[in-house]
C-alpha positions in Angstrom: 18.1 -5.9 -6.9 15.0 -4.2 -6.2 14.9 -5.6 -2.7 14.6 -4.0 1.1 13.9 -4.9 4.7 12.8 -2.6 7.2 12.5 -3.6 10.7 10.6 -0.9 12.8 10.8 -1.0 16.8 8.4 1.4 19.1 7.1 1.0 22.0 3.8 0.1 20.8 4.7 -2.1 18.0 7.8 -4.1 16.4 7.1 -4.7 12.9 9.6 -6.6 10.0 8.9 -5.8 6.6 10.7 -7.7 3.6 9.5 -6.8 -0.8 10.9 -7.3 -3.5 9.5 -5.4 -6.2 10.5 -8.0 -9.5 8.4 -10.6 -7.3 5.2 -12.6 -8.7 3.5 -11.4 -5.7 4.1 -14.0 -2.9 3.0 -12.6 0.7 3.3 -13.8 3.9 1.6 -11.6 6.1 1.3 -12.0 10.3 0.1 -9.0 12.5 -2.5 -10.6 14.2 -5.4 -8.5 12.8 -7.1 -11.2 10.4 -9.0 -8.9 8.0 -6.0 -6.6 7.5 -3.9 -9.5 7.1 -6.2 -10.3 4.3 -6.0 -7.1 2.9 -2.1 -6.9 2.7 -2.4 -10.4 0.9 -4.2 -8.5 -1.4 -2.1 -5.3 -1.7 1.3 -8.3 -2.7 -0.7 -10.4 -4.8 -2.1 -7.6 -7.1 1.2 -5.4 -7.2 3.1 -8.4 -7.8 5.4 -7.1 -5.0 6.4 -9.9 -2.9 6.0 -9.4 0.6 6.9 -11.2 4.2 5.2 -8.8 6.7 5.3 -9.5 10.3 3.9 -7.3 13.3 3.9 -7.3 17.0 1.3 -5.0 18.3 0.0 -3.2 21.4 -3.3 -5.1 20.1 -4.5 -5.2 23.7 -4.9 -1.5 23.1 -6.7 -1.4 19.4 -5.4 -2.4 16.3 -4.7 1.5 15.3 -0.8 1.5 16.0 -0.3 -2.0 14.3 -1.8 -1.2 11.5 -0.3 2.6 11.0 3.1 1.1 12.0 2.7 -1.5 9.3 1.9 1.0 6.3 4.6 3.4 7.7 7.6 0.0 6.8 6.0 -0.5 3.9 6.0 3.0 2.8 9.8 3.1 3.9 10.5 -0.5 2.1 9.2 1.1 -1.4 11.8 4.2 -0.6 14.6 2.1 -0.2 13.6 -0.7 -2.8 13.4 2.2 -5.6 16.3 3.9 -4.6 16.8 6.9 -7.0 13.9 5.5 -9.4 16.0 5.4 -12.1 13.4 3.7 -15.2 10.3 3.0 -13.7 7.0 4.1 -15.0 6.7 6.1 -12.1 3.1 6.6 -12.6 -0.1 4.3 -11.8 -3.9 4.1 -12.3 -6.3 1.3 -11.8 -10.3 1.5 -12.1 -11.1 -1.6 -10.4 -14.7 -3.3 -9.8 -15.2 -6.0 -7.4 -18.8 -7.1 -7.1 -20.9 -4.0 -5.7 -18.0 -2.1 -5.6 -16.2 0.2 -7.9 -12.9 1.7 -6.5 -10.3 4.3 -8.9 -6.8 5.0 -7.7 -4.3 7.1 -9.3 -1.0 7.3 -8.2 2.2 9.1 -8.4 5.6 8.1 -6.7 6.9 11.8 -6.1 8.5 11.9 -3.3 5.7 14.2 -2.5 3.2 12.6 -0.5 -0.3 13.5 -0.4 -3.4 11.2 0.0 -6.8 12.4 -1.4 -9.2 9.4 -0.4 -13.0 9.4 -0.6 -13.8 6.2 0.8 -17.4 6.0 2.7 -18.1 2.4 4.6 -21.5 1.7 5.2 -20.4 0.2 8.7 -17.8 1.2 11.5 -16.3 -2.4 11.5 -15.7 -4.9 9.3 -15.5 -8.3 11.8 -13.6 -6.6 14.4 -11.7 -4.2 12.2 -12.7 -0.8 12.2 -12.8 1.0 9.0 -11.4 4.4 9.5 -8.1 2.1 9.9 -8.1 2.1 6.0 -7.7 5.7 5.7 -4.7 5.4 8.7 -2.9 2.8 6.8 -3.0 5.0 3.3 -2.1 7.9 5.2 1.1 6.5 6.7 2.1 4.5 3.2 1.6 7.6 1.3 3.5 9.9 4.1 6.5 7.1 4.7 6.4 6.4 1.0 6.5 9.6 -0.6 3.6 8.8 -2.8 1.0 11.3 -4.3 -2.1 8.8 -3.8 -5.9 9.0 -5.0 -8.4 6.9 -3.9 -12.3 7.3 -4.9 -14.7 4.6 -4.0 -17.6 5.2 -6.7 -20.1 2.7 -6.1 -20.4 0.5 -2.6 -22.8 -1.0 -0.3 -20.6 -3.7 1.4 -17.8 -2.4 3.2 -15.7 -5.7 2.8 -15.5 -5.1 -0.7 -14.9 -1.7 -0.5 -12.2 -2.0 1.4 -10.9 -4.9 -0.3 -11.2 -3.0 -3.8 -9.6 0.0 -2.4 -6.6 -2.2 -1.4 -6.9 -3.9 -5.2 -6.9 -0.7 -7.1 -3.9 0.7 -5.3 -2.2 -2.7 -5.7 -2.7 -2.6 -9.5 -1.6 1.0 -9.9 1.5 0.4 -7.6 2.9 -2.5 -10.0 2.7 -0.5 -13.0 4.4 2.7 -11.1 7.0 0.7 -10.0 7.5 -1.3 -13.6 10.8 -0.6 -15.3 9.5 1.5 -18.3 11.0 -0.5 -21.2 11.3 2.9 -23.2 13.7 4.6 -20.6 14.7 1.9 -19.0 18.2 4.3 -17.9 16.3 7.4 -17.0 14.8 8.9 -14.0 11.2 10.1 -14.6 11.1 13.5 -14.4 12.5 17.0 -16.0 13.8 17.6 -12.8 16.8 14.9 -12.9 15.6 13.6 -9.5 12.5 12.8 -7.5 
């Protein structure tokens, strides 16, 4: 069962994070920030990784520690949902275009986190979100993961759909990482003999 729950309690947030990875990419998402709500909706229904996320954030502050603290569960769900990755693909990539938009991501489930992201927005805020918050929640998912992640906007004028194809493109390469590789379906995926 390819299946974990996380609950996360700080002083500036409380967050609850249920996947399950052989989903069909079912999401209920509540942390009171609308447009990143949106964007996790996104991030289940493309991975087809079923997700019931709920957050309870110093939002009185900023939305900054909700959304970090959010991407930091997730990150630690996919750890514990994977376990010793015995048969997945392990590997991801997705060139995704969503109207003005054209996003790549390339990813690699290590255990070695690193995020390369080169992601301009033509505005600071998106609504009421601000958009350096995209780069904080692929920071903490690829640190709390353990996830070698690349993200390259290529083409953009709207930063809705930047953001949103960003969230798309990693989606897309995250299911097919975490597929069960019908070829070595018994094997972990590396020379090493663990990641």
């Amino acid at each position: 069962m390819r299946k974990a729950k996380i609950e996360r309690a700080t002083t500036e947030t409380k967050i609850s994070v249920e996947i399950d990875l052989d989903g069909t990419g079912q999401y209920d998402c509540k942390t009171g920030v609308g447009f990143f709500d949106h964007m996790l909706e996104q991030l289940a229904r493309h991975s087809l990784i079923d997700m019931t996320i709920r957050a309870d954030g110093d939002l009185h502050i900023d939305d900054h520690h909700t959304v970090e603290d959010t991407g930091i569960a997730i990150g630690q769900a996919l750890v514990a949902a994977l376990g010793d990755k015995r048969g997945i693909r392990r590997y991801g990539a997705c060139l995704l275009a969503m109207d003005d938009s054209l996003v790549r991501c390339a990813l690699d489930l290590s255990a070695r986190p690193f995020l390369v992201m080169n992601m301009e927005f033509p505005t600071q805020k998106i609504g009421s979100f601000d958009t350096e918050l995209v780069r904080e929640f692929f920071q903490a998912l690829s640190t709390h993961g353990g996830i070698t992640l690349h993200i390259d906007a290529l083409h953009g004028v709207n930063s809705h759909h930047i953001a949103e194809a960003g969230f798309k493109s990693v989606a897309r390469a995250l299911r097919e990482a975490v597929e069960p590789d019908p070829r070595k379906g018994d094997a972990i995926p590396s020379t090493k003999g663990m990641l």
